[in-house]
N, C-alpha and C positions, 0 to 999 in steps of 0.2 A: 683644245679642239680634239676630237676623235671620229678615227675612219674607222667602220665595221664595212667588211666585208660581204656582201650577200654571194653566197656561195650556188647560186640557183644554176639552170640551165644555160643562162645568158648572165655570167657573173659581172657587179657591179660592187660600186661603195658607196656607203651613205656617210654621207661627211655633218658631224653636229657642231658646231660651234655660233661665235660672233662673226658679224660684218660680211657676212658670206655673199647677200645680196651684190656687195660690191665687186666682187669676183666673177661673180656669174660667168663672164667672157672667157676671163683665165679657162675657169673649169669645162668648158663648151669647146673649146682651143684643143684641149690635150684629152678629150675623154669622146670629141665630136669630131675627128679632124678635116675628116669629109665636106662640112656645112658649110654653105654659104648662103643662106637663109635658114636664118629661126623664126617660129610662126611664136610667140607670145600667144598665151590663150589664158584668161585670168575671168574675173568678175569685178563689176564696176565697184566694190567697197574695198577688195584689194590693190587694184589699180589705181585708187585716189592716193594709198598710202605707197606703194612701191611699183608700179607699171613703169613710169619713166628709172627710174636707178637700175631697175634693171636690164629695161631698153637700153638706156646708157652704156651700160656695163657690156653688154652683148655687140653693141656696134662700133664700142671701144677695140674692142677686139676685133674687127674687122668683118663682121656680117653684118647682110641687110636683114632687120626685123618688121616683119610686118604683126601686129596686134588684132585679137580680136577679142570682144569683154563682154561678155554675158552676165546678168541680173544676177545677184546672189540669191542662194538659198536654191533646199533642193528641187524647185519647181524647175530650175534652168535645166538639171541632169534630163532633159527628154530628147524623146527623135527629133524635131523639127528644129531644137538647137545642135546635137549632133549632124544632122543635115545641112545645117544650113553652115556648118565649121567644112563640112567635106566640101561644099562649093567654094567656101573661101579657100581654102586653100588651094584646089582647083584652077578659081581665078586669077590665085598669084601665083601659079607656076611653080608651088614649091614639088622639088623632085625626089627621089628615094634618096639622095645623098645628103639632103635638110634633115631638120630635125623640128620638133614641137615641146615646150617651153610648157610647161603647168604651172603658175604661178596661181597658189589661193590653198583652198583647204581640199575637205574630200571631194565635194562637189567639183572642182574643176578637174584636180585630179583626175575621178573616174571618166571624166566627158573629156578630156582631153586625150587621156589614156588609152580611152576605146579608137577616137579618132586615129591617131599613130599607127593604132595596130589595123585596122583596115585600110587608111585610106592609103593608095596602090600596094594592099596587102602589104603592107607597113612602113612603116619609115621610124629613125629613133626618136624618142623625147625624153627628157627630164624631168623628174618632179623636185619644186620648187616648193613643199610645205608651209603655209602659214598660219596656222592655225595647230595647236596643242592635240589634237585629235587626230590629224592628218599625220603629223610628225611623228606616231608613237604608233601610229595604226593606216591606214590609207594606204600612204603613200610608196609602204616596203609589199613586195609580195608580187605585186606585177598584177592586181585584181582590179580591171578597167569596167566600167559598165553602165546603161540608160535605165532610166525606170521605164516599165510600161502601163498602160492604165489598169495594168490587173496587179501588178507590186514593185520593188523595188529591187532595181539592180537584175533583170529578168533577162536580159541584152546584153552579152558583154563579152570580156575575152580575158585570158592570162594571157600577158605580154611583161615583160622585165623594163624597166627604164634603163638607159645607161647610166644615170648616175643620179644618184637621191644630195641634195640640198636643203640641211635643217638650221638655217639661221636662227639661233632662239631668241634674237632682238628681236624677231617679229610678232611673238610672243605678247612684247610690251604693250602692242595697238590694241588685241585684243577685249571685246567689251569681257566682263567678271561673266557674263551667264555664256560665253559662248567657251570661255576657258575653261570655267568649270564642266561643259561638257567633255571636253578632252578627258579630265580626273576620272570620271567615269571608265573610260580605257586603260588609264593607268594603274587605278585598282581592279581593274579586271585583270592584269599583268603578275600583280601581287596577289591574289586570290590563286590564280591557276599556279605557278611555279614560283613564287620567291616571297617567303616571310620575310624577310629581311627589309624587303623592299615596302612589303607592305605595312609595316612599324617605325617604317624612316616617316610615309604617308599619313599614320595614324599621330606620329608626334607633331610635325612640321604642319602638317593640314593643307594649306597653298602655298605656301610657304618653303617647300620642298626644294631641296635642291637638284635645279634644273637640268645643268648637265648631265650628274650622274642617273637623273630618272628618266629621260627620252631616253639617253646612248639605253639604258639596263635595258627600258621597254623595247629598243632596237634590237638589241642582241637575243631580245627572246624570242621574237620576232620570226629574226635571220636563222636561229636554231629550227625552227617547224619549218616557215616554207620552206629550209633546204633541203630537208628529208622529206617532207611532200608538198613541193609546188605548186600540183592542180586538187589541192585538199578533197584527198579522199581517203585519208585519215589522222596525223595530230595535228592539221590542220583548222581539224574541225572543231577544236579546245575553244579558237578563236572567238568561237561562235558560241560562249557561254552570255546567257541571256538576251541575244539578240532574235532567236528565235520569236521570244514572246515583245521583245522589241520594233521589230518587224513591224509585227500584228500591230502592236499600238499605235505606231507613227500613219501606218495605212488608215486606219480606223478616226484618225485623228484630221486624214487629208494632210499630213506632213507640218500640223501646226506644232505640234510637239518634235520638239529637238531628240537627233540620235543619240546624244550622251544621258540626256533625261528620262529618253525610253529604255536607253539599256540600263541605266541605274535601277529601274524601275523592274525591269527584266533579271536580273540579278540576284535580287532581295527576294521578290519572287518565288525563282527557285530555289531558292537558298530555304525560304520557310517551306516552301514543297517537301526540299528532299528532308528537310530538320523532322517532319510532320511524317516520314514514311520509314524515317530512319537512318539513311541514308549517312546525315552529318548530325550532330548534336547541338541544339537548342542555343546554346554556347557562340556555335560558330557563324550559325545564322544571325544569329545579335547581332555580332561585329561585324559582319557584313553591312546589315542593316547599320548600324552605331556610326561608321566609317563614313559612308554615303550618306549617312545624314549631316555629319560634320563637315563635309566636304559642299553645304547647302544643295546637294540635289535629290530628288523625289524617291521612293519608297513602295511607294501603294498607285497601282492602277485605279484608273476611273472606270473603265471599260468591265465586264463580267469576264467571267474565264468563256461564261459560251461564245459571247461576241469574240474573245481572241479567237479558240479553237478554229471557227468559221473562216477566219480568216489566214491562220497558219498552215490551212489545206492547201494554201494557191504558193506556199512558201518554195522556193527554189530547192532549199536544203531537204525536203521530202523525198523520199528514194522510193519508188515504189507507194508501197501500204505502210511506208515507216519513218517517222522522223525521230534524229536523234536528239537528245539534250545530251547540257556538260552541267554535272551536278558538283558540288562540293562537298569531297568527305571531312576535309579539314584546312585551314588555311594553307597557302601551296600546294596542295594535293588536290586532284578535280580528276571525276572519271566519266566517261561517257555511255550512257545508256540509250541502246533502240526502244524506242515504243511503237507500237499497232495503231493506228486512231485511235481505238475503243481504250486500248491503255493511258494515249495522250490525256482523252476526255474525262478517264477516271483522276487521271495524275493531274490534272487542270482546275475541275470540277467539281472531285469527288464522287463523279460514277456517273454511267452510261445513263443515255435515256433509257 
């Protein structure tokens, strides 16, 4: 087992190990002591597998839990399910001295997250990880949020958990295409700062060993948002091919998965910047080569114009300028402002 520390504003620990589910109460006991209601807020395909154990575990410990379980997938992240979480909780009476339970992957994560931090301008919660994705990326940073009909994650708030929960038996439920979208993040991990990690990846393939690859992706993690929390700047590393990731899953109506848009998002820029100079021919391969081994996608279906169109309405736009995170060499990634008109050339191949 390993605790990393997040050294944020509101400092926590993310605990990685086995059987953690079953604890849950313990850790709620000594890190909640206030609580006497937990609200559970999960999604019904993680709630078949672990809603009651860790109900259990929570009222073992002497709180009342009250449950709420929203549809998986990201159509649940909306207002009318965030709405309709701030009634319930409302009508159970939970107070500023409860807390809120996130059991499931990003999606609940962020809709649960957002909730805590507004409802009576906040109260604490937990995140509960299950999913490969959520455990290595999501769930550390304190980054809560709804879609709205114009994108994704558009609503939202930095709020810190009190204490992160990465059971990686939960892991084991996992369907292979929902896993391998987590890899996707975890080579993004090994791309930005650590060769080492990313050759443990390129050998092992899924294979990987587990502990040592969430805790690394944690600590890399825990390194950025501590030096900038409300990402406005090596924050913004995080956000290597998610950009054009974004664009696809909108374009897509969210039927394409966020590990598959970013794999896709990735590779991408990887032949962009290979094609401008940026990194060498070389290194974009392996990017690509890596992501292909790992069975996820490569090549967009979508044009660069239909992305562009769409990366105007992107959160990460500041002004007349969005940034990318390019790669000059494996562990090394630098990040460049563009114009529109630059984005469109660097997308495209040049302005109308």
């Amino acid at each position: 087992m390993n605790i990393i520390d997040v050294g944020t504003s509101a400092p926590y620990p993310v605990v990685v190990g086995h059987g953690l589910l079953e604890e849950t109460g313990d850790y709620i006991k000594h890190y909640a002591k206030r609580a006497e209601t937990a609200a559970l807020i999960t999604d019904d395909t993680v709630d078949a597998f672990y809603g009651g154990r860790v109900e259990k575990s929570i009222a073992g410990a002497g709180l009342r839990v009250i449950r709420y379980v929203v549809p998986h997938g990201e159509g649940s992240k909306n207002a009318e399910n965030y709405i309709s979480i701030m009634n319930f909780l409302a009508k159970e009476q939970v107070t500023r001295s409860d807390l809120i339970v996130a059991l499931g992957g990003g999606v609940v994560g962020d809709l649960a997250g957002f909730a805590a931090a507004t409802y009576l301008r906040r109260i604490d919660y937990i995140q509960i990880p299950t999913t490969l994705l959520a455990q290595v990326d999501s769930s550390v940073g304190g980054k809560t949020a709804i879609d709205l009909e114009a994108g994704k994650n558009l609503a939202g708030a930095f709020y810190q958990p009190k204490l992160v929960l990465c059971d990686l038996d939960t892991l084991d439920t996992l369907p292979e295409e929902i896993f391998r979208d987590g890899c996707a993040e975890v080579i993004k991990y090994g791309i930005l700062w650590d060769e080492d990690l990313f050759e443990h990846l390129k050998a092992r393939r899924t294979d990987f060993d587990r502990e040592y690859t969430v805790s690394r992706c944690i600590e890399m993690k825990r390194d950025v948002v501590t030096v900038d929390e409300f990402d406005n700047g090596k924050r913004q590393f995080l956000n290597f091919g998610h950009t054009l990731a974004h664009a696809a899953e909108a374009l897509s109506n969210y039927s394409i998965s966020h590990g598959q848009a970013v794999a896709m998002g990735m590779a991408t820029i990887a032949e962009k910047a290979a094609a401008d100079g940026t990194c060498s021919a070389s290194c974009a391969a392996e990017i690509a080569g890596i992501l292909d081994r790992f069975g996820l996608p490569v090549k967009f279906t979508y044009t660069p114009d239909e992305m562009y169109e769409v990366m105007l309405s992107d959160k990460k736009r500041k002004g007349g300028k969005i940034s990318l995170i390019l790669p000059e060499e494996i562990g090394y990634c630098v990040i460049r402002k563009y114009t529109l008109e630059e984005m469109k050339e660097f997308l495209c191949g040049g302005p109308d």
